[in-house]
N, C-alpha and C positions, 0 to 999 in steps of 0.2 A: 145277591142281597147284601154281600159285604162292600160294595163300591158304590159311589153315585156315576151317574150317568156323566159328571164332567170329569172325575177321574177316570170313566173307560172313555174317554172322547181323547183325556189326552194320551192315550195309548199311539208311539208313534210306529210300530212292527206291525209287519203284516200277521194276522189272524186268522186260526180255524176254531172254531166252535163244531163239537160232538156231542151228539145225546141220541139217547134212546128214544123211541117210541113210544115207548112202554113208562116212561121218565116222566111224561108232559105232564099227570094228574099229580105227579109226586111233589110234597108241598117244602121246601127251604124257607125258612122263616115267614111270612104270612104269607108267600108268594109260590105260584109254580112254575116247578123247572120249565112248562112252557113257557109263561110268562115271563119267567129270567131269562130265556137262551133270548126271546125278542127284544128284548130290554138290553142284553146285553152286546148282540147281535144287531141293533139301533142306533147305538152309541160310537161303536167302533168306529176308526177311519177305516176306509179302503189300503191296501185290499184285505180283503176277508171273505170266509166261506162257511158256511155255516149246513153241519151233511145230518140229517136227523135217518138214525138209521133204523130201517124195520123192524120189528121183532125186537128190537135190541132195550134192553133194562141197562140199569147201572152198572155193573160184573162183567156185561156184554163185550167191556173190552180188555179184561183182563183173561188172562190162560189161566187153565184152571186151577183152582185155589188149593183143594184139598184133593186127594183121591177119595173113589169114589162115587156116588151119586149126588153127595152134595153139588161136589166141585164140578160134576160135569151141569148139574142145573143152574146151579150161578153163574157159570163161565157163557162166553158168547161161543158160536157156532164157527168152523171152518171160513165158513160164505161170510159173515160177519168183519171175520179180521179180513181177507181177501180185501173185502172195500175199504175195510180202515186203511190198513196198508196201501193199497193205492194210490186213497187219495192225499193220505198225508204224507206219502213219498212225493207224489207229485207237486204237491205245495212247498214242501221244502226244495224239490232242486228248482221248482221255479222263484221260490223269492228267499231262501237262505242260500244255495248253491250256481244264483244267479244266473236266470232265462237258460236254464238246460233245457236240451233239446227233448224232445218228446214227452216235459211238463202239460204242454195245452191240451194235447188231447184227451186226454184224461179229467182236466179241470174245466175244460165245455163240453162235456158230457154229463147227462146226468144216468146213474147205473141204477137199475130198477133195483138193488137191495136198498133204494135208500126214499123212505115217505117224500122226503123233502131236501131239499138242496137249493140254497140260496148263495151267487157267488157275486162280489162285485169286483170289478176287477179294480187295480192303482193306473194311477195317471200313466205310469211307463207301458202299459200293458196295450 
């Protein structure tokens, strides 16, 4: 809600977009994190990927916060980071670390911790 659509258009780096599941009803200024990750996720040039992950809330990608029970119920689960980690390993050696090898496989796949996955690839791809 902070950008217009022609300031993320002239975005010229490749992009991932992350959210929660659990995120989509949650409201950023008049609008929802759903309707922002699409809007934002719309806008973008290629490449870009966009992993909306199961079960996962806002915390979901942070370690945990505090000890205790708090921090273990805000925090994301083991399986959680696992696909963060993957996938945005895999996006960086494939377009910060430049077409590393065993990038693709991972980024044409889609891994069932994740509701949604939407990737488009760049012209080099």
């Amino acid at each position: 809600y902070l950008f217009t659509e022609d300031e993320l258009a002239a975005v010229e780096m490749p992009s991932m977009l992350m959210f929660g599941e659990r995120e989509k009803s949650q409201t950023r200024g008049a609008a929802t994190m759903g309707a922002l990750t699409e809007k934002i996720y719309g806008a973008l040039s290629p490449p870009k990927c966009l992993l909306e992950i199961r079960r996962a809330h806002h915390f979901s990608f942070s370690s945990a916060l505090t000890d205790g029970w708090a921090g273990w119920f805000l925090s994301g689960t083991d399986a959680q980071y696992a696909v963060i980690r993957r996938y945005a390993v895999a996006f960086l050696e494939r377009h910060v670390a430049l077409q590393q090898p065993g990038a693709s496989p991972v980024l044409d796949a889609r891994d069932p911790l994740l509701t949604r996955y939407l990737r488009e690839p760049g012209p080099l791809e």
